[in-house]
Every structure is written in structure tokens, then in C-alpha cells.
KOLVEX-985648 format. One record per atom (N, C-alpha, C): residue number from 1; y, z negated, x negated. Coordinates in nm, 4 decimals. Atoms other than C-alpha are relative to their C-alpha. Layout:
// residues N
<site><i>NUM</i><py>Y</py><pz>Z</pz><px>X</px></site>
...
//
This chain:
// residues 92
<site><i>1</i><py>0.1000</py><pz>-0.0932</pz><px>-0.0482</px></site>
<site><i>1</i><py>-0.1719</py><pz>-0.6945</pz><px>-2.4839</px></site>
<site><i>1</i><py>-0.1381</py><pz>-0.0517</pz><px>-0.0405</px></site>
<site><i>2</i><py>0.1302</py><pz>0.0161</pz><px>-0.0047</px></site>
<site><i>2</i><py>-0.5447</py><pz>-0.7707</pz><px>-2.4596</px></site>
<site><i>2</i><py>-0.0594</py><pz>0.0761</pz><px>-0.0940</px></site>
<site><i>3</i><py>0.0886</py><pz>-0.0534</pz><px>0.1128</px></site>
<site><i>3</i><py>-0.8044</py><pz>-0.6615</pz><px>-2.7144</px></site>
<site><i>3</i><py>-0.0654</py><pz>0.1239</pz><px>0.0691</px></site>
<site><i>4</i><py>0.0638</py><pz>-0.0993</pz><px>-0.1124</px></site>
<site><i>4</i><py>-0.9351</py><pz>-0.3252</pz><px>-2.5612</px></site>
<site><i>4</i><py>-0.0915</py><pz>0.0825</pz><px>-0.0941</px></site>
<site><i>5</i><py>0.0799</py><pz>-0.0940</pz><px>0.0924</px></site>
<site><i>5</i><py>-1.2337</py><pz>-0.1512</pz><px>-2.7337</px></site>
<site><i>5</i><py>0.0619</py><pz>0.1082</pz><px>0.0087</px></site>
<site><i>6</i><py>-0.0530</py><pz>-0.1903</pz><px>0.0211</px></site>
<site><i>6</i><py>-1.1988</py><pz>0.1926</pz><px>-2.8242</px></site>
<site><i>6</i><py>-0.0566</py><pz>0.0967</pz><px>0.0824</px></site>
<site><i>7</i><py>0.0853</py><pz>-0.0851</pz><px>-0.1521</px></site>
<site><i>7</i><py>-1.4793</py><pz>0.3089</pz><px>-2.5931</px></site>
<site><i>7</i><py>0.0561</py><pz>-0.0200</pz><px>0.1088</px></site>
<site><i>8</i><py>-0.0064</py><pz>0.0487</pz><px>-0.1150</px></site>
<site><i>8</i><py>-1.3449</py><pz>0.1766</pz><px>-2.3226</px></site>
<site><i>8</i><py>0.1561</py><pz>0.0827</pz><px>0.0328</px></site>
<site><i>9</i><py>-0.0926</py><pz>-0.0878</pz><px>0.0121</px></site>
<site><i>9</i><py>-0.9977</py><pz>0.3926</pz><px>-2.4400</px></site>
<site><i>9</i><py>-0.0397</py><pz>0.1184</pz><px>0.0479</px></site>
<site><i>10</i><py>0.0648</py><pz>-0.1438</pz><px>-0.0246</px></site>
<site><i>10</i><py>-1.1888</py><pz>0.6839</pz><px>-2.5080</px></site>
<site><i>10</i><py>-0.0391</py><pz>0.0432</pz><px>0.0982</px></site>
<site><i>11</i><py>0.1059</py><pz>-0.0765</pz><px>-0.1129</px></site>
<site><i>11</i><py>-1.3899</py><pz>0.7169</pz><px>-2.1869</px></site>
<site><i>11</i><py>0.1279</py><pz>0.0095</pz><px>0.0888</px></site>
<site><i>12</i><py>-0.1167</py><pz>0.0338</pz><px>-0.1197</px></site>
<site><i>12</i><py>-1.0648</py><pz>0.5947</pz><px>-1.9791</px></site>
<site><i>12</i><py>0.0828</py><pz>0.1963</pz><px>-0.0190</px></site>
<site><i>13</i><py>-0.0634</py><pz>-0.0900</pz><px>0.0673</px></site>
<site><i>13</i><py>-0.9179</py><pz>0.9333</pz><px>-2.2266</px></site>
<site><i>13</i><py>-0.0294</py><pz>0.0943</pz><px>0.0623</px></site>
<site><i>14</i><py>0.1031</py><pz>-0.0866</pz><px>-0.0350</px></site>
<site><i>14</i><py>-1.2096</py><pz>1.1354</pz><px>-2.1315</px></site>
<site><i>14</i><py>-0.0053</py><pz>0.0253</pz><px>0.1739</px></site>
<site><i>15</i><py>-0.0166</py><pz>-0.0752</pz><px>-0.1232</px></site>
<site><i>15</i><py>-1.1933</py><pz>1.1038</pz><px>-1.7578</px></site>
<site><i>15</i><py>0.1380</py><pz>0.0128</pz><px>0.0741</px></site>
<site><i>16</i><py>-0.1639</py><pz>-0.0239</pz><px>-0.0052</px></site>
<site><i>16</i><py>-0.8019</py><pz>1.1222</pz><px>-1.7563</px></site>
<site><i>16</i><py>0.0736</py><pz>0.1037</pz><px>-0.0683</px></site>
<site><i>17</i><py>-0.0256</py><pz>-0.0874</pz><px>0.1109</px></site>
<site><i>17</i><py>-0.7949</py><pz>1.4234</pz><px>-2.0042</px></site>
<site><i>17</i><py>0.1413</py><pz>0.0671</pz><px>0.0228</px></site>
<site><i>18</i><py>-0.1338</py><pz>-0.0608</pz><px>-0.0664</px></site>
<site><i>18</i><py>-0.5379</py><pz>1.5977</pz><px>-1.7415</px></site>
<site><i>18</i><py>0.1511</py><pz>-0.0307</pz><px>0.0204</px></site>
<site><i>19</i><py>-0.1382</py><pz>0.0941</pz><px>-0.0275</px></site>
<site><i>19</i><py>-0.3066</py><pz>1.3180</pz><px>-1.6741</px></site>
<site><i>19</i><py>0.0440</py><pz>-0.0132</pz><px>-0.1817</px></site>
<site><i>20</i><py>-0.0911</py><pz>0.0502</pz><px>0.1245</px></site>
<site><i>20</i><py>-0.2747</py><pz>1.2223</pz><px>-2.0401</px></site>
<site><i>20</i><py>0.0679</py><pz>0.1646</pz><px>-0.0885</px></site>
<site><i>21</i><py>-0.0688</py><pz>-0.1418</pz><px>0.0284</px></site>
<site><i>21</i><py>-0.2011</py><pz>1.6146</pz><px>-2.1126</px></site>
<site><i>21</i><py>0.1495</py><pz>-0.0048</pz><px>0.0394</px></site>
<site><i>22</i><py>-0.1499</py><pz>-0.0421</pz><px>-0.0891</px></site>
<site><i>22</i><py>0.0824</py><pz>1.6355</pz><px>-1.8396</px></site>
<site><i>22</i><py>0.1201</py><pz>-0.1274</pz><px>-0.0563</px></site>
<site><i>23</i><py>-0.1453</py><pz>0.0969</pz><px>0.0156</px></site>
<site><i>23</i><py>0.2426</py><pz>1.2690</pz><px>-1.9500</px></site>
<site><i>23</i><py>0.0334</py><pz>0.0007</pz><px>-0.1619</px></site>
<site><i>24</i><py>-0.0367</py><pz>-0.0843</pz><px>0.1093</px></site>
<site><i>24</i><py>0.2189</py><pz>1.3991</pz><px>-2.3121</px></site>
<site><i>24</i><py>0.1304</py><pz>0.1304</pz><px>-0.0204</px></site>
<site><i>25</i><py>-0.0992</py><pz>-0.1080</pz><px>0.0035</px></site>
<site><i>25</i><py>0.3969</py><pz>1.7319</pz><px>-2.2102</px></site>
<site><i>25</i><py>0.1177</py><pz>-0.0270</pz><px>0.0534</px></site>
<site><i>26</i><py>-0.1425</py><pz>0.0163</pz><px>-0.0341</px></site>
<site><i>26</i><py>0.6865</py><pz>1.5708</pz><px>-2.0434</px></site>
<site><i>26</i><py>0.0939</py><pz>-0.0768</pz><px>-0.1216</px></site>
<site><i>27</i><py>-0.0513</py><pz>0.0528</pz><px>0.1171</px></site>
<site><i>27</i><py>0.7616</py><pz>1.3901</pz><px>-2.3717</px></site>
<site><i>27</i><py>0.1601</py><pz>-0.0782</pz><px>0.0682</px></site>
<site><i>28</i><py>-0.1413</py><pz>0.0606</pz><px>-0.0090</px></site>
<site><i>28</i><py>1.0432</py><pz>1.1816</pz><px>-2.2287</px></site>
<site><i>28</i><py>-0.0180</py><pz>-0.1038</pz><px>0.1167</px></site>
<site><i>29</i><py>0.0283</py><pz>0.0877</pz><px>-0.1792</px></site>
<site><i>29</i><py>1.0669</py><pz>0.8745</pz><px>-1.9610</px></site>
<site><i>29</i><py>-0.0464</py><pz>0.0765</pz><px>0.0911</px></site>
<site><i>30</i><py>0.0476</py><pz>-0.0469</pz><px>-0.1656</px></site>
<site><i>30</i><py>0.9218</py><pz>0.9212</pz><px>-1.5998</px></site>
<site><i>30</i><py>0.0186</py><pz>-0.1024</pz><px>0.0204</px></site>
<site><i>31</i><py>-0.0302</py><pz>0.1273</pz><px>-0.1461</px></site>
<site><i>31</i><py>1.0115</py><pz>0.7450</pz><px>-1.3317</px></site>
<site><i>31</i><py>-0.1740</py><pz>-0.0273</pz><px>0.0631</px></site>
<site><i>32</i><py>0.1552</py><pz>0.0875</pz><px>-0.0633</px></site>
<site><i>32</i><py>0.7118</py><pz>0.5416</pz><px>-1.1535</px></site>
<site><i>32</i><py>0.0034</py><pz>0.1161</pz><px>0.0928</px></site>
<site><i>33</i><py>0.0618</py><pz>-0.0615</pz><px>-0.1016</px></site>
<site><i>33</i><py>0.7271</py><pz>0.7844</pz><px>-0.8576</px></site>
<site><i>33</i><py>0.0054</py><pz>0.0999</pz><px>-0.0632</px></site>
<site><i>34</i><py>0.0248</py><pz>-0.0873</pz><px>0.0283</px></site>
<site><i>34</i><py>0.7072</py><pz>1.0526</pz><px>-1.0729</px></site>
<site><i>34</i><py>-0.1684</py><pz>0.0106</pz><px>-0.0471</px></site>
<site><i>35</i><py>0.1305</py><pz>0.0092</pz><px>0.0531</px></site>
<site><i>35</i><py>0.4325</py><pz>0.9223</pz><px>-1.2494</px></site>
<site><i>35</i><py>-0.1331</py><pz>-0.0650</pz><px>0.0861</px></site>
<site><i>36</i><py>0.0993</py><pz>0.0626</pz><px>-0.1516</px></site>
<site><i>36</i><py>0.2448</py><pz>0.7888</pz><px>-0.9394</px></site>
<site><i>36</i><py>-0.0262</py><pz>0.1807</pz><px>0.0750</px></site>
<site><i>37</i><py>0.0480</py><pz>-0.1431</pz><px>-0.0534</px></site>
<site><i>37</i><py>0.2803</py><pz>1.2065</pz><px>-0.8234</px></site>
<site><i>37</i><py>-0.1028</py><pz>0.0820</pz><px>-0.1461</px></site>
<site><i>38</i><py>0.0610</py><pz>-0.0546</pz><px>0.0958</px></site>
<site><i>38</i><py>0.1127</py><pz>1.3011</pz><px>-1.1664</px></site>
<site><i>38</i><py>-0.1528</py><pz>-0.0550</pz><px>0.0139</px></site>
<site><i>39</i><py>0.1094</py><pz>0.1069</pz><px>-0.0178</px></site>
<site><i>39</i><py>-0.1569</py><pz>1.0438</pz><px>-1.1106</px></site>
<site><i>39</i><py>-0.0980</py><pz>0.0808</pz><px>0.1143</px></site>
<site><i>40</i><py>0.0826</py><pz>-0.0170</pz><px>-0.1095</px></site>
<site><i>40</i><py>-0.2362</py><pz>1.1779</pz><px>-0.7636</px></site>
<site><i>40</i><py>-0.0085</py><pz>0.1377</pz><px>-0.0123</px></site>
<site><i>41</i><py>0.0928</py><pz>-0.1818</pz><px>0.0079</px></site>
<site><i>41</i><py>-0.2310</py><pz>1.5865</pz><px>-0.8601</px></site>
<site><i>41</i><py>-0.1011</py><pz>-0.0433</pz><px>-0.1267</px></site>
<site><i>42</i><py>0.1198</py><pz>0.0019</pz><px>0.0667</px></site>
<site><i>42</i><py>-0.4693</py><pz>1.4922</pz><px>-1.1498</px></site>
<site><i>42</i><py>-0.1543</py><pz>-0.0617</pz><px>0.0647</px></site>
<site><i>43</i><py>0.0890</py><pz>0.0651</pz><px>-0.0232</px></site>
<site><i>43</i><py>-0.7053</py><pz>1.2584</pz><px>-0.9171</px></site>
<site><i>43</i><py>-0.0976</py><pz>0.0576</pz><px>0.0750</px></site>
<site><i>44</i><py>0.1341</py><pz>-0.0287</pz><px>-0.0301</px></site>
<site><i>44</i><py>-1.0640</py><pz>1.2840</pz><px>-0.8890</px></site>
<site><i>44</i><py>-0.0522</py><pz>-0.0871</pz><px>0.1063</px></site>
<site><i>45</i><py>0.0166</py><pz>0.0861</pz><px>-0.1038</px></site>
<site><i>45</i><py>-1.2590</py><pz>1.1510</pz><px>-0.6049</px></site>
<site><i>45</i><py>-0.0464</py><pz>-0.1081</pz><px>-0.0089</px></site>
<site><i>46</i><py>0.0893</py><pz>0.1443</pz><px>0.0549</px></site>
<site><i>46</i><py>-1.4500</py><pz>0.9036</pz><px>-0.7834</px></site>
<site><i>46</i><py>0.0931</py><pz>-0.0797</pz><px>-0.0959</px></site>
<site><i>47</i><py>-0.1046</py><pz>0.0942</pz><px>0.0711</px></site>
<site><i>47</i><py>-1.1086</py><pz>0.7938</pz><px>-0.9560</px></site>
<site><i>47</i><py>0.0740</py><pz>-0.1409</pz><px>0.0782</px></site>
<site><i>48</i><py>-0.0294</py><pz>0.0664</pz><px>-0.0363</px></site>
<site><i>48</i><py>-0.9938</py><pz>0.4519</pz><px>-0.8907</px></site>
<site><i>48</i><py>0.1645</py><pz>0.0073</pz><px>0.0956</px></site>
<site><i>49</i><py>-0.1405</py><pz>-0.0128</pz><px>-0.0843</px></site>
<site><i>49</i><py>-0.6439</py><pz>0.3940</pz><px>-0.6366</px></site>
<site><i>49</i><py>0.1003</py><pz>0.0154</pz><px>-0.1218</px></site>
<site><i>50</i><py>-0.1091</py><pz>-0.0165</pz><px>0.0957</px></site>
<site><i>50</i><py>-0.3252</py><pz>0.5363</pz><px>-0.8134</px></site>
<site><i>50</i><py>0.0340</py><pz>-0.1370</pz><px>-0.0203</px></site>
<site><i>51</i><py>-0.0738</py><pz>0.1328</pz><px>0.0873</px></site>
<site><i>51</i><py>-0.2284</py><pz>0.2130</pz><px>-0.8752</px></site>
<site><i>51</i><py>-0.0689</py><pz>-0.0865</pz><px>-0.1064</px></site>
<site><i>52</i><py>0.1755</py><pz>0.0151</pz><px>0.0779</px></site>
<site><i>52</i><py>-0.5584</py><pz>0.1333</pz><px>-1.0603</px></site>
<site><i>52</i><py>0.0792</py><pz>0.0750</pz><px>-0.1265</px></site>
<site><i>53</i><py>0.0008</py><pz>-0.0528</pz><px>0.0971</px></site>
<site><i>53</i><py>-0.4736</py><pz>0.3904</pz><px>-1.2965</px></site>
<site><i>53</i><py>0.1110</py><pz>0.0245</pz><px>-0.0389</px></site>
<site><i>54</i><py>-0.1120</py><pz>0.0103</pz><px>0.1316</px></site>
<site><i>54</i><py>-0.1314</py><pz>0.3499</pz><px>-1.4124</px></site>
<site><i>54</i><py>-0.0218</py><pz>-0.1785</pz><px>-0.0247</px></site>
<site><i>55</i><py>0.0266</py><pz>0.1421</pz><px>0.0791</px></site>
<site><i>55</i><py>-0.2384</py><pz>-0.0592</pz><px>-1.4421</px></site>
<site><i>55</i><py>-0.0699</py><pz>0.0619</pz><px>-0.1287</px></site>
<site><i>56</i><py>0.0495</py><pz>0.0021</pz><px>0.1280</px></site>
<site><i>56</i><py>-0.4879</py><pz>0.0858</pz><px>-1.6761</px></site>
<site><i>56</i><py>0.0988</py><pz>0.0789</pz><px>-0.0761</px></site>
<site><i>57</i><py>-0.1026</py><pz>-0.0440</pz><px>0.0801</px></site>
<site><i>57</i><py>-0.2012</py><pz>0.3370</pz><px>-1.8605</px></site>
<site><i>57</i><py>0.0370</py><pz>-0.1177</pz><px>-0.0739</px></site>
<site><i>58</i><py>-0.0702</py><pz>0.1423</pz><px>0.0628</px></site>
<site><i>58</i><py>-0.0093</py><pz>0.0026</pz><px>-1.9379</px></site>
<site><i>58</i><py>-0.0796</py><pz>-0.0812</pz><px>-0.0809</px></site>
<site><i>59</i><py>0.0738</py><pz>0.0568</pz><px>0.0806</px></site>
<site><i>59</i><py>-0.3142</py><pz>-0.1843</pz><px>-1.9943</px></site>
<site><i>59</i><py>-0.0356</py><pz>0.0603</pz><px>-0.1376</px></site>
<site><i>60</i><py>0.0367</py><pz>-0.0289</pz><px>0.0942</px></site>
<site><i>60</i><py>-0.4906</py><pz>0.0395</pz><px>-2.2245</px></site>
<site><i>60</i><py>0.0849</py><pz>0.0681</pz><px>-0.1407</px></site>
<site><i>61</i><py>-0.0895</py><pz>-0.0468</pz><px>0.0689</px></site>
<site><i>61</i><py>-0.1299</py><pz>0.0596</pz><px>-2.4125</px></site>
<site><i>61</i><py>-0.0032</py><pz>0.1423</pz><px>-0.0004</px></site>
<site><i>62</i><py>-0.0514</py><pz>-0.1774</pz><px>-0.0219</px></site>
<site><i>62</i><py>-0.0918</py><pz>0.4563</pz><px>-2.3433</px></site>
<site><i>62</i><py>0.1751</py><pz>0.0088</pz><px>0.0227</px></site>
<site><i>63</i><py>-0.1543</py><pz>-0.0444</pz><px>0.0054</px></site>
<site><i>63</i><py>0.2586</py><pz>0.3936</pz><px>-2.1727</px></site>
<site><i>63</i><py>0.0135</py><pz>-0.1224</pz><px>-0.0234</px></site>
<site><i>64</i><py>-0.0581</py><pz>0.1927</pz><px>0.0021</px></site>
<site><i>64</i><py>0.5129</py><pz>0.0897</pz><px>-2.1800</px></site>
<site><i>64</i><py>0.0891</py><pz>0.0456</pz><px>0.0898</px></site>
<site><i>65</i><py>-0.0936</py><pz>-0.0101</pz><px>0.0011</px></site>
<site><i>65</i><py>0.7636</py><pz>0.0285</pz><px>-2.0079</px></site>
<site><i>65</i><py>0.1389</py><pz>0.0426</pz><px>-0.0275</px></site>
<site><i>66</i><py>-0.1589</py><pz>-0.0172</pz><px>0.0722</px></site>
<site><i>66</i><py>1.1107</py><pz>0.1785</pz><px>-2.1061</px></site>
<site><i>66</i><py>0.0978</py><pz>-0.1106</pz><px>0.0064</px></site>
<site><i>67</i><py>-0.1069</py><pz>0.0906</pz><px>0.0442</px></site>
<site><i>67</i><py>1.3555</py><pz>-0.0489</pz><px>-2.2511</px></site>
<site><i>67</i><py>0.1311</py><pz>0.0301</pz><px>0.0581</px></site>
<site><i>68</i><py>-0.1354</py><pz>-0.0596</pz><px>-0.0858</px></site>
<site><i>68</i><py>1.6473</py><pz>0.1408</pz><px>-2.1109</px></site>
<site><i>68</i><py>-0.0296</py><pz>0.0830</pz><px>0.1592</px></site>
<site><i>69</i><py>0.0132</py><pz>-0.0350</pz><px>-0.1355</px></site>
<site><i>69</i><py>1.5355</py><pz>0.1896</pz><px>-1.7800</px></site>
<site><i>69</i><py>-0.0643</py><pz>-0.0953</pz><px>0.0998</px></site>
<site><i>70</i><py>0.0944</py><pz>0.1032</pz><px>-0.0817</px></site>
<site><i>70</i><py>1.3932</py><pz>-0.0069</pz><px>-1.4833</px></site>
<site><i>70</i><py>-0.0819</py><pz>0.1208</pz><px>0.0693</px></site>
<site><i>71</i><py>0.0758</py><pz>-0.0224</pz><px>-0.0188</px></site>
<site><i>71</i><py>1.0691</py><pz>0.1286</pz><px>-1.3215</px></site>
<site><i>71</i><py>-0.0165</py><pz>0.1694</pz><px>-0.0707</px></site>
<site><i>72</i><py>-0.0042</py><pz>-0.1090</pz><px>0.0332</px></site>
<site><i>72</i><py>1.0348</py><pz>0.3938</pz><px>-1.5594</px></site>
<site><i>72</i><py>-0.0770</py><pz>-0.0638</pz><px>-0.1397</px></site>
<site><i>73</i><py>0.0849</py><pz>0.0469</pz><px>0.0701</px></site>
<site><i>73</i><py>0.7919</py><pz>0.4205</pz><px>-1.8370</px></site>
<site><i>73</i><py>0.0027</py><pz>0.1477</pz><px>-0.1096</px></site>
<site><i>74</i><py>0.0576</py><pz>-0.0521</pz><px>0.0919</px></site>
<site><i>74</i><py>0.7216</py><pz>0.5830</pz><px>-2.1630</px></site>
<site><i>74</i><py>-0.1379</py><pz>-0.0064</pz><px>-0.1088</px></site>
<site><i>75</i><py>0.1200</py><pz>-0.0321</pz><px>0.0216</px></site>
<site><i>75</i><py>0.3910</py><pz>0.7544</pz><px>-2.3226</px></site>
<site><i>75</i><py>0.0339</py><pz>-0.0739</pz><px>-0.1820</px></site>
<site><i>76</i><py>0.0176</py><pz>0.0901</pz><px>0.0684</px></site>
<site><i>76</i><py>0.3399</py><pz>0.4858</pz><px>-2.6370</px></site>
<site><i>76</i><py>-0.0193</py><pz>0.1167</pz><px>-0.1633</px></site>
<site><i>77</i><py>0.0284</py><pz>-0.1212</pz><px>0.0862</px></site>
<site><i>77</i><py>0.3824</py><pz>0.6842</pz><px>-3.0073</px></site>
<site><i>77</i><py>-0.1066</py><pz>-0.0057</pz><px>-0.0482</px></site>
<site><i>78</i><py>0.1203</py><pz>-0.0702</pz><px>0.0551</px></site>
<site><i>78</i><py>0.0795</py><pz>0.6497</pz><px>-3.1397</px></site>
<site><i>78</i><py>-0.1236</py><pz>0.0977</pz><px>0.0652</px></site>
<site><i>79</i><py>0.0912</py><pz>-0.1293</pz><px>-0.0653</px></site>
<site><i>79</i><py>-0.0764</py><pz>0.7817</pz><px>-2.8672</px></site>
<site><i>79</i><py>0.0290</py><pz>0.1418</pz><px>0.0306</px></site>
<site><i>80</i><py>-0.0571</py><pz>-0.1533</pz><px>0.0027</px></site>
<site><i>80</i><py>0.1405</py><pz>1.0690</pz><px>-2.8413</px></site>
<site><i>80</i><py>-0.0026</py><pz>0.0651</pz><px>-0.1458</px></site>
<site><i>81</i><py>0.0173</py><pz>-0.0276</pz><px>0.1040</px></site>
<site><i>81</i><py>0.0794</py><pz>1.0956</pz><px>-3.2094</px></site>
<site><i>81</i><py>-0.1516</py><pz>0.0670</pz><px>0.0181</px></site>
<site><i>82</i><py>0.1999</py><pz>-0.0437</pz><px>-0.0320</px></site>
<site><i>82</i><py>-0.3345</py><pz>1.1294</pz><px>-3.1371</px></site>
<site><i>82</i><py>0.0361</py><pz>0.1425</pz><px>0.0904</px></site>
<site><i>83</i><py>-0.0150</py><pz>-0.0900</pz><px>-0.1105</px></site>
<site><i>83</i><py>-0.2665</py><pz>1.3349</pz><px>-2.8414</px></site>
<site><i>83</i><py>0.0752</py><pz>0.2031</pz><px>-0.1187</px></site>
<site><i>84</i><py>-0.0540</py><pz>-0.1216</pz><px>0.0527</px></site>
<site><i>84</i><py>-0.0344</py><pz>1.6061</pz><px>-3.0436</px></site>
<site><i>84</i><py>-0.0976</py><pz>0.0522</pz><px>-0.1392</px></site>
<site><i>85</i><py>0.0726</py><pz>-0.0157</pz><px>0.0550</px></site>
<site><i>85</i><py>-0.3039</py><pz>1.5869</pz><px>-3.3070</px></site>
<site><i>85</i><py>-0.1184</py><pz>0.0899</pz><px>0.0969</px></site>
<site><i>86</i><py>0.0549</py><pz>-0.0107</pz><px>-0.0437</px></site>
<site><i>86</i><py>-0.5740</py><pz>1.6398</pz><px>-3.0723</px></site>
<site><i>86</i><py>0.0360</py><pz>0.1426</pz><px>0.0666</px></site>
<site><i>87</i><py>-0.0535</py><pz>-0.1320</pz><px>-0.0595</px></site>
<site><i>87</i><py>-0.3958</py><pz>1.9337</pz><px>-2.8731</px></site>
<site><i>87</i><py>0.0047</py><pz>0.0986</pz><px>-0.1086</px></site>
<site><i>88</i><py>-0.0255</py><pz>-0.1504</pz><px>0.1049</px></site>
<site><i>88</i><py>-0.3078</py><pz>2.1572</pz><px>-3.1909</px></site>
<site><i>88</i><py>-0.1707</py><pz>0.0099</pz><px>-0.0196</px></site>
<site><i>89</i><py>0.1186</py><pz>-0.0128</pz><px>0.0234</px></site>
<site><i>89</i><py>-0.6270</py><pz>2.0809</pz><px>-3.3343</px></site>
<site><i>89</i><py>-0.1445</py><pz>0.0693</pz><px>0.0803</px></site>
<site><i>90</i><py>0.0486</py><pz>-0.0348</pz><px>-0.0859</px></site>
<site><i>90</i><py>-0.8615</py><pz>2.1190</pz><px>-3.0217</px></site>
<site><i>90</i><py>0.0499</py><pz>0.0225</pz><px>0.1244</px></site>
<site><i>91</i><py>-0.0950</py><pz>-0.0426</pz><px>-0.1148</px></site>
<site><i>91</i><py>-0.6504</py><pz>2.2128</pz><px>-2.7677</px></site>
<site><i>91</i><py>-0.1420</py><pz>-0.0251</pz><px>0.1516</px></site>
<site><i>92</i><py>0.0677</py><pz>0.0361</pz><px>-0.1292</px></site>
<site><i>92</i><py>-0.8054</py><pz>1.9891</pz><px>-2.4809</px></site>
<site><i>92</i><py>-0.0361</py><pz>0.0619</pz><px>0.1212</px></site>
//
């Protein structure tokens, strides 16, 4: 994985607040076309093509791949660690 500032996390965080809520609350694999329909009820008009924004997911390490699955992906623990922090705490 590439070196990715933190701003460049954060803002990605910041205008994805919705999507990373919903792939937080499913806490468990998604399938790509699931997560390609999560992508497109969260998208804004000035958001890049769904496919844009699960490259960046992957990129900006949020999900990975699942190991026991083919095109299916899981939300990365530390970020679901931040995220469940972030939710109790300030409930996004």
C-alpha cells in the first residue's frame, strides 16, 4: 500500500461520512455489488464514478479484500476501531 497522508484520509472520511457509517454498520463482508449499491445511495453529485470510490476504499486502506471470499471485501480493523470510537463518542 502507498504512503497516504492523513489529510488526504480525513477529507476522503469527511466527504464519505455516510458510506463509511453504513460499511461500518454492516460489520461483516459485502459483496462488490453490494458495496457498489451503498456507494451509489450515499453519492453526491460532485462525487467521483462509483468505481472511483471504492478504488479509493482499497486505496486509502478502509476495506481489503476478503481472504475467504472472491469479489467481496472487508471494512479494515483499525478503521472500524476509529469509526466505533468516533460513533459512541460523537455520533457522526
Amino acid at each position: 500500500m502507498a504512503i497516504i497522508s492523513p489529510l488526504t484520509f480525513f477529507r476522503f472520511a469527511a466527504d464519505h461520512s455516510e458510506l463509511l457509517e453504513r460499511l461500518y454498520e454492516k460489520r461483516s463482508r459485502i459483496i462488490e455489488t453490494e458495496l457498489r449499491e451503498y456507494v451509489l445511495a450515499c453519492r453526491k453529485d460532485t462525487d467521483p464514478a462509483p468505481q472511483r470510490v471504492i478504488n479509493q476504499l482499497e486505496e486509502l486502506g478502509i476495506i481489503e479484500p476478503s481472504p475467504e471470499a472472491t469479489a467481496a471485501y472487508e471494512m479494515r480493523r483499525p478503521v472500524a476501531q476509529l469509526l466505533a470510537y468516533l460513533l459512541h463518542e460523537y455520533r457522526l
